[in-house]
N, CA, C and O atoms as a GROMACS GRO file, in nm:
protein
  340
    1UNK      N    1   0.971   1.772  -9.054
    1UNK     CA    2   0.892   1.768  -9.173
    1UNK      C    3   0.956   1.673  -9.270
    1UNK      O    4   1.076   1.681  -9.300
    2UNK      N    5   0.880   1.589  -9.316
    2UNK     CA    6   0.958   1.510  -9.445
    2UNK      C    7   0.890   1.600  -9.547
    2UNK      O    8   0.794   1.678  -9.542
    3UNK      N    9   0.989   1.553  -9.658
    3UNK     CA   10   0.998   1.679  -9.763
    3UNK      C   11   0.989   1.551  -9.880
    3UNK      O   12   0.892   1.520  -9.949
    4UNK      N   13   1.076   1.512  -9.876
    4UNK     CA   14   1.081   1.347 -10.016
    4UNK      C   15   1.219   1.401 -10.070
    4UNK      O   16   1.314   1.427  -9.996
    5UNK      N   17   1.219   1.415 -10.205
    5UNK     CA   18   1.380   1.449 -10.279
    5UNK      C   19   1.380   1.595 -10.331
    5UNK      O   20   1.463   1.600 -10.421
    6UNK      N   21   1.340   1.678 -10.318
    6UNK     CA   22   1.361   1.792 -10.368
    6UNK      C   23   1.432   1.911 -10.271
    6UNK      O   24   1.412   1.933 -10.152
    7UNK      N   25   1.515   1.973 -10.358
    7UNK     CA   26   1.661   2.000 -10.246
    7UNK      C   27   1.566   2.144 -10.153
    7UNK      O   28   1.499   2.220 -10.222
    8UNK      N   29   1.569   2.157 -10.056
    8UNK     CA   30   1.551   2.192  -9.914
    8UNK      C   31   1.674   2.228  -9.815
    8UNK      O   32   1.733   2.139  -9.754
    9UNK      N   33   1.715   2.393  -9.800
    9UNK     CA   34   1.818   2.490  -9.739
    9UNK      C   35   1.751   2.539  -9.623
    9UNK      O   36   1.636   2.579  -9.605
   10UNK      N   37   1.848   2.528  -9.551
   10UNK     CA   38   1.810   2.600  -9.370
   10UNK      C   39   1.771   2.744  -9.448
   10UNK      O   40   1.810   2.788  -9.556
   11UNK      N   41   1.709   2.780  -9.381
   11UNK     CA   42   1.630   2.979  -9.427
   11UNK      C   43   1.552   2.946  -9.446
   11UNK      O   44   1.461   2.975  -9.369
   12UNK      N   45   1.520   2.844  -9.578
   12UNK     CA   46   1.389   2.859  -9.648
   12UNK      C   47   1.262   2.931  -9.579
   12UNK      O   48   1.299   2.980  -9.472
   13UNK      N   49   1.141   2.952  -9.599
   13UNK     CA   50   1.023   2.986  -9.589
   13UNK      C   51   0.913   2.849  -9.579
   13UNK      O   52   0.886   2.776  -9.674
   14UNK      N   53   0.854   2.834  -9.426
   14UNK     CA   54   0.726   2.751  -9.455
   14UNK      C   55   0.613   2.801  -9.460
   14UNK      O   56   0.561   2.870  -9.373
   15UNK      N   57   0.582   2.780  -9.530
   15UNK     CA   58   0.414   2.863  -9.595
   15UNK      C   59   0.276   2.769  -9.597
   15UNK      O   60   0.289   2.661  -9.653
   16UNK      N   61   0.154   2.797  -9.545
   16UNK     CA   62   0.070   2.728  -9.516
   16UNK      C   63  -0.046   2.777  -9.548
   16UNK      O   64  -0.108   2.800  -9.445
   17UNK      N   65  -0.134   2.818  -9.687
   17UNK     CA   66  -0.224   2.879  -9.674
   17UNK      C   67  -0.221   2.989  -9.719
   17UNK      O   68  -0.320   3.062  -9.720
   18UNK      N   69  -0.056   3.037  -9.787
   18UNK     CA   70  -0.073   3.109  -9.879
   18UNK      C   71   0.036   3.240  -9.752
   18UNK      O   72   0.083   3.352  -9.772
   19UNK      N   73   0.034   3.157  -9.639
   19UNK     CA   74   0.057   3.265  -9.519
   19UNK      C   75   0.225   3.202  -9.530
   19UNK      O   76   0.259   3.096  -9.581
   20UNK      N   77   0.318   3.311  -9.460
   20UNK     CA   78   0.447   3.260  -9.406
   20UNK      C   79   0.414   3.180  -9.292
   20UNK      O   80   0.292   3.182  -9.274
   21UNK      N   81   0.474   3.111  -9.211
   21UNK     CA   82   0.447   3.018  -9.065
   21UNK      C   83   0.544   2.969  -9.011
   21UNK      O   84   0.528   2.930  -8.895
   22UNK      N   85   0.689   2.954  -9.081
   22UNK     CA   86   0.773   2.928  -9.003
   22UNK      C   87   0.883   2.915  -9.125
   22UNK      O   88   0.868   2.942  -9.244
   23UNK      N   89   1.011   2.859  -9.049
   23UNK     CA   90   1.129   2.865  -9.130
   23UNK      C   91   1.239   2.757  -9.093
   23UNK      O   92   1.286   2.761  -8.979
   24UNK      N   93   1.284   2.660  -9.183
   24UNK     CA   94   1.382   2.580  -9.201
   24UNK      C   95   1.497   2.623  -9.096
   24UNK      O   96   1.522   2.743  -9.095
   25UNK      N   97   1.544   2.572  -9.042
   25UNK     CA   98   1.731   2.566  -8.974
   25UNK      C   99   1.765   2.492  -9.028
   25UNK      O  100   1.858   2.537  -9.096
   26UNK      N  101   1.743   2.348  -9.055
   26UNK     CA  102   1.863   2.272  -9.053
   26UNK      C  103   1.782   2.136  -9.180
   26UNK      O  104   1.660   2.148  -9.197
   27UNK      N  105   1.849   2.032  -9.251
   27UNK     CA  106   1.824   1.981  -9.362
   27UNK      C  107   1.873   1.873  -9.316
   27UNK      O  108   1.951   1.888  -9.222
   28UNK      N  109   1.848   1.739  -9.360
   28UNK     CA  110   1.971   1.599  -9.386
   28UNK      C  111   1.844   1.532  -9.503
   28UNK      O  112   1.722   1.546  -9.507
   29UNK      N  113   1.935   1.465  -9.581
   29UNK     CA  114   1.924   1.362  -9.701
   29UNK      C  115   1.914   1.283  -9.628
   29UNK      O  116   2.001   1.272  -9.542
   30UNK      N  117   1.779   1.174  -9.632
   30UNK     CA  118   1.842   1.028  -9.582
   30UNK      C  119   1.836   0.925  -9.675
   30UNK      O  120   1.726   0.899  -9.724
   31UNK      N  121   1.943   0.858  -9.710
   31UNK     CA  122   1.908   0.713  -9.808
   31UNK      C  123   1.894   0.594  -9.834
   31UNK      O  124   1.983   0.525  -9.785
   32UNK      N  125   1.829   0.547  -9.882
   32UNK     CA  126   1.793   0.412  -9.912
   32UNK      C  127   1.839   0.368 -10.033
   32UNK      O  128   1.889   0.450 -10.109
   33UNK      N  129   1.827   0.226 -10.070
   33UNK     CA  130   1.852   0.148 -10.183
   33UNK      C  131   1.791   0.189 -10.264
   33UNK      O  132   1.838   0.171 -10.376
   34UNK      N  133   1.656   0.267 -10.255
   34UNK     CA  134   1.547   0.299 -10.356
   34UNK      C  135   1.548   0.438 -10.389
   34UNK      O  136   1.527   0.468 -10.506
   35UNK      N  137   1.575   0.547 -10.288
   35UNK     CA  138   1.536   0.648 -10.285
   35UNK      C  139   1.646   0.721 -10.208
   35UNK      O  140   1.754   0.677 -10.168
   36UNK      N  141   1.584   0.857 -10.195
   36UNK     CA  142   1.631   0.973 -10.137
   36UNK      C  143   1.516   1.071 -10.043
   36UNK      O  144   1.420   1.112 -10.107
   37UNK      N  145   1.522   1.101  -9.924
   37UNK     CA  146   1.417   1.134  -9.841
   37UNK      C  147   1.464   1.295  -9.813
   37UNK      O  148   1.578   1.275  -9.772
   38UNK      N  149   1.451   1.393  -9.812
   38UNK     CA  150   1.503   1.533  -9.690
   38UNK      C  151   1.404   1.477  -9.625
   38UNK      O  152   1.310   1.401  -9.650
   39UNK      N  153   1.462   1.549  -9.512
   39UNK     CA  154   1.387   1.589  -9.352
   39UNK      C  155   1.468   1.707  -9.327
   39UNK      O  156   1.589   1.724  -9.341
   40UNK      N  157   1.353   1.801  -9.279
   40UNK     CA  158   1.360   1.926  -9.265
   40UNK      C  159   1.386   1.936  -9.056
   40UNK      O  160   1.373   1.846  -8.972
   41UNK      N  161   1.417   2.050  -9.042
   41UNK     CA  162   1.380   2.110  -8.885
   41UNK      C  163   1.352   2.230  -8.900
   41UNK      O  164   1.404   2.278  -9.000
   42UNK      N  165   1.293   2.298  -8.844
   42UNK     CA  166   1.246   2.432  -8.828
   42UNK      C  167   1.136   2.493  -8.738
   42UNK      O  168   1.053   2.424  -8.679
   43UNK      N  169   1.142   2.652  -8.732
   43UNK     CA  170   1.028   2.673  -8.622
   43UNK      C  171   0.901   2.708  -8.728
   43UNK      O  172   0.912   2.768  -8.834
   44UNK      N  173   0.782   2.655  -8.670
   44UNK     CA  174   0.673   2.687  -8.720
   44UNK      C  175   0.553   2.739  -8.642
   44UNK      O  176   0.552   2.707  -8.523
   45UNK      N  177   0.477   2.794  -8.674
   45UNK     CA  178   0.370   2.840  -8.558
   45UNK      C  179   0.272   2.712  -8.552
   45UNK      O  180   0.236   2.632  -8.637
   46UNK      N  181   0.236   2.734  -8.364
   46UNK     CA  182   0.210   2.664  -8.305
   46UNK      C  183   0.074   2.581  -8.366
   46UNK      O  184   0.063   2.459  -8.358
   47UNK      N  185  -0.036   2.678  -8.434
   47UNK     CA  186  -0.149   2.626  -8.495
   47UNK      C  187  -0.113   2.584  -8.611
   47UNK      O  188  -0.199   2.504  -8.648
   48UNK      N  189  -0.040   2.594  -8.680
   48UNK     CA  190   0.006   2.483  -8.833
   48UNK      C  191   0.075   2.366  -8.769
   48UNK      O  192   0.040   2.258  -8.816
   49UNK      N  193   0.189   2.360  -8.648
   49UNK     CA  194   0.288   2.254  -8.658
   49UNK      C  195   0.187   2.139  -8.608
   49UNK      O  196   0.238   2.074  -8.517
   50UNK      N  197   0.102   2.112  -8.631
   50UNK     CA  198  -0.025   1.992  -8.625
   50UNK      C  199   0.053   1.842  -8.688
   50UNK      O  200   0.062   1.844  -8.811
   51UNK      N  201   0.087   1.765  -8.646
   51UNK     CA  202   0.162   1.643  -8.709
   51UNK      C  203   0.017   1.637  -8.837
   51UNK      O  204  -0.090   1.698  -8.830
   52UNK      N  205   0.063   1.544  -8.943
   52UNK     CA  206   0.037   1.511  -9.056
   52UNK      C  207  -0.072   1.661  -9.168
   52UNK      O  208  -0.152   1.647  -9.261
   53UNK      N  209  -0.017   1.795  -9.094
   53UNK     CA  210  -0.068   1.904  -9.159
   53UNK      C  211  -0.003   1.926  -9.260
   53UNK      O  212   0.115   1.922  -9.226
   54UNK      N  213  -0.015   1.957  -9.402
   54UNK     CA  214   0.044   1.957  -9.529
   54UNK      C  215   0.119   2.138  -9.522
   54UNK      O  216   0.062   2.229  -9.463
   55UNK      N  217   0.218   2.151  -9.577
   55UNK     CA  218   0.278   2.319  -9.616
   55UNK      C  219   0.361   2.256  -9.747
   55UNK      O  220   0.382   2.161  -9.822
   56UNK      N  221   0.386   2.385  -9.710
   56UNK     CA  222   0.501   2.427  -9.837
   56UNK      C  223   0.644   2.475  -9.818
   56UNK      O  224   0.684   2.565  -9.743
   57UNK      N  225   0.695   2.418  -9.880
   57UNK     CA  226   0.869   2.483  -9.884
   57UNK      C  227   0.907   2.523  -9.994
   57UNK      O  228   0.849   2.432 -10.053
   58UNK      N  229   0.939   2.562 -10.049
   58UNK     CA  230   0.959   2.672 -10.192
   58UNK      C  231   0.893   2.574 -10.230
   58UNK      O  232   0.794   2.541 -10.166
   59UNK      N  233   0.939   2.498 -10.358
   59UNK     CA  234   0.861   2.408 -10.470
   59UNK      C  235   0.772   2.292 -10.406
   59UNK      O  236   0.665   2.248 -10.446
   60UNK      N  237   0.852   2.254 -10.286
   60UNK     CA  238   0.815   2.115 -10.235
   60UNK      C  239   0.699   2.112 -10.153
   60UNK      O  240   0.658   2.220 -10.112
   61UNK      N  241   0.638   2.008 -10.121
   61UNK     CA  242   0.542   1.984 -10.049
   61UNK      C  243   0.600   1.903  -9.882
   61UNK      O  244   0.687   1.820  -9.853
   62UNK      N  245   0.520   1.964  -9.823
   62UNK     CA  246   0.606   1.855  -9.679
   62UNK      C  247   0.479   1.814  -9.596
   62UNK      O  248   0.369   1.863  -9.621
   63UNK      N  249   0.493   1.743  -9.520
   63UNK     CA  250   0.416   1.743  -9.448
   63UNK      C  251   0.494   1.702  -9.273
   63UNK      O  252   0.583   1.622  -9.244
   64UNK      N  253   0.401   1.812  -9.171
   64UNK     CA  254   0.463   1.772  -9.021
   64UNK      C  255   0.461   1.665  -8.943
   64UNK      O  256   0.359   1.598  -8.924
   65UNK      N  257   0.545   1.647  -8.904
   65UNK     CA  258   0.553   1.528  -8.831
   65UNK      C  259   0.625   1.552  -8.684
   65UNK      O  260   0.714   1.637  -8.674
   66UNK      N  261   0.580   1.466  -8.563
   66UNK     CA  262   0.628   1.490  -8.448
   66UNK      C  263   0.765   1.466  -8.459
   66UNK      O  264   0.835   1.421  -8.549
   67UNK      N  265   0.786   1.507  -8.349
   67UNK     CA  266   0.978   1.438  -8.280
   67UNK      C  267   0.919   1.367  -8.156
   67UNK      O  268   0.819   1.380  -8.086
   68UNK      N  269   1.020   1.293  -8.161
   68UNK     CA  270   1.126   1.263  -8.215
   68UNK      C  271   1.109   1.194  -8.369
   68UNK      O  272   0.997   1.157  -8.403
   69UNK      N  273   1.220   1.178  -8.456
   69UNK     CA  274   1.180   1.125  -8.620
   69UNK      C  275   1.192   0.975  -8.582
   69UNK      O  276   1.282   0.911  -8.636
   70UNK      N  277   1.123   0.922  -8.506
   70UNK     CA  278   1.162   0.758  -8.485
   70UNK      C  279   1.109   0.706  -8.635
   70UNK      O  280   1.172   0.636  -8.714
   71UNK      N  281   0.948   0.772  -8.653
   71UNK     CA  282   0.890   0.718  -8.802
   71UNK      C  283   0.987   0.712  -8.922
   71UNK      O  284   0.999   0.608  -8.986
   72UNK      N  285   1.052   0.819  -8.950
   72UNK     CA  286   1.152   0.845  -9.037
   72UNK      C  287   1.287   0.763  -9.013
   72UNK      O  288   1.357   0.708  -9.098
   73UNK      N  289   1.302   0.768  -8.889
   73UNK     CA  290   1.482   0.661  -8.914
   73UNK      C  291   1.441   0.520  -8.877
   73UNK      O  292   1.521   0.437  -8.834
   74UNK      N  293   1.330   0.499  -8.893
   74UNK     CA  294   1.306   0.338  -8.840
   74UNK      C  295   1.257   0.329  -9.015
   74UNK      O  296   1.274   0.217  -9.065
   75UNK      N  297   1.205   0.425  -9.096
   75UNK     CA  298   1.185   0.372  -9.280
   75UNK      C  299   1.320   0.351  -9.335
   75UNK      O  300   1.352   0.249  -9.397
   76UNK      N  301   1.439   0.500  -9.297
   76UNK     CA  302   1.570   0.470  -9.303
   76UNK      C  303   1.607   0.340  -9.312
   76UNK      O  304   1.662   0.300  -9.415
   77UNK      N  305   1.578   0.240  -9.185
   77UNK     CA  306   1.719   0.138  -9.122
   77UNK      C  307   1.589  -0.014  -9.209
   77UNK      O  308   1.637  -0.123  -9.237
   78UNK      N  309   1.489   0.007  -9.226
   78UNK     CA  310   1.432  -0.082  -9.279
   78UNK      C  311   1.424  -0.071  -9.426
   78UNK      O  312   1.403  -0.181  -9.476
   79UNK      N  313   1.435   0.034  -9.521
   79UNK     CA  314   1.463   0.073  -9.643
   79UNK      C  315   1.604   0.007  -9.664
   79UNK      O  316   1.623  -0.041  -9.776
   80UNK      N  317   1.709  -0.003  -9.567
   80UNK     CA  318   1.822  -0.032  -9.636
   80UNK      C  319   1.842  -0.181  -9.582
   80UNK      O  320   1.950  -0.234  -9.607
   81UNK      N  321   1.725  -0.266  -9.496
   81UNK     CA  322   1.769  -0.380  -9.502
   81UNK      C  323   1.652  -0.450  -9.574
   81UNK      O  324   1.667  -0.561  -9.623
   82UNK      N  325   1.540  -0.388  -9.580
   82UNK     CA  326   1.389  -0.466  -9.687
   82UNK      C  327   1.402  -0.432  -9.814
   82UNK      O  328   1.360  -0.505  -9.904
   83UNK      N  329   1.456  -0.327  -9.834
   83UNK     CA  330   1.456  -0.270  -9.953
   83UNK      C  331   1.305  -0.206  -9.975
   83UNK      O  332   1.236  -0.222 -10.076
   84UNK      N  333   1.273  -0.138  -9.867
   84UNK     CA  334   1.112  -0.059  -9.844
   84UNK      C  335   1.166   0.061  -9.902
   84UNK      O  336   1.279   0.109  -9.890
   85UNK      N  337   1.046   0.109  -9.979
   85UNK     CA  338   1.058   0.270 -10.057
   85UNK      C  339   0.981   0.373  -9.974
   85UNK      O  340   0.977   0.491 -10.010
   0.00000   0.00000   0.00000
């Protein structure tokens, strides 16, 4: 799940609809020249984890995305040589 900058803890709660649906393990910051990204991992049920389906993590908004994160570490490695946001 990318999350964007708002801080995001393994436990948390993913919520979809007002429903619980799954739960955070594990967190990393990734950064750029411009910005600051989380990416989340966690288990979610099978009918929400839909790539580009919107939830919730406490405050934040995320949205799913497949694995492997190629989308995400290929914005990483081009954010820090284009200077892409």
């Amino acid at each position: 799940m990318c999350i964007g900058s708002l801080p995001i803890t393994a436990g948390d709660k993913i919520v979809s609809d007002e429903k619980e649906v799954g739960e955070v393990t594990s967190t990393a910051v990734l950064h750029t020249q411009s910005s600051e990204r989380t990416v989340a991992l966690g288990y979610i049920r099978r009918e929400v984890g839909v790539p580009g389906r919107e939830v919730t993590i406490g405050a934040a908004q995320a949205i799913v995305i497949q694995l492997p994160l190629e989308s995400v570490a290929m914005e990483q490695a081009e954010g820090s040589v284009l200077h892409r946001a």
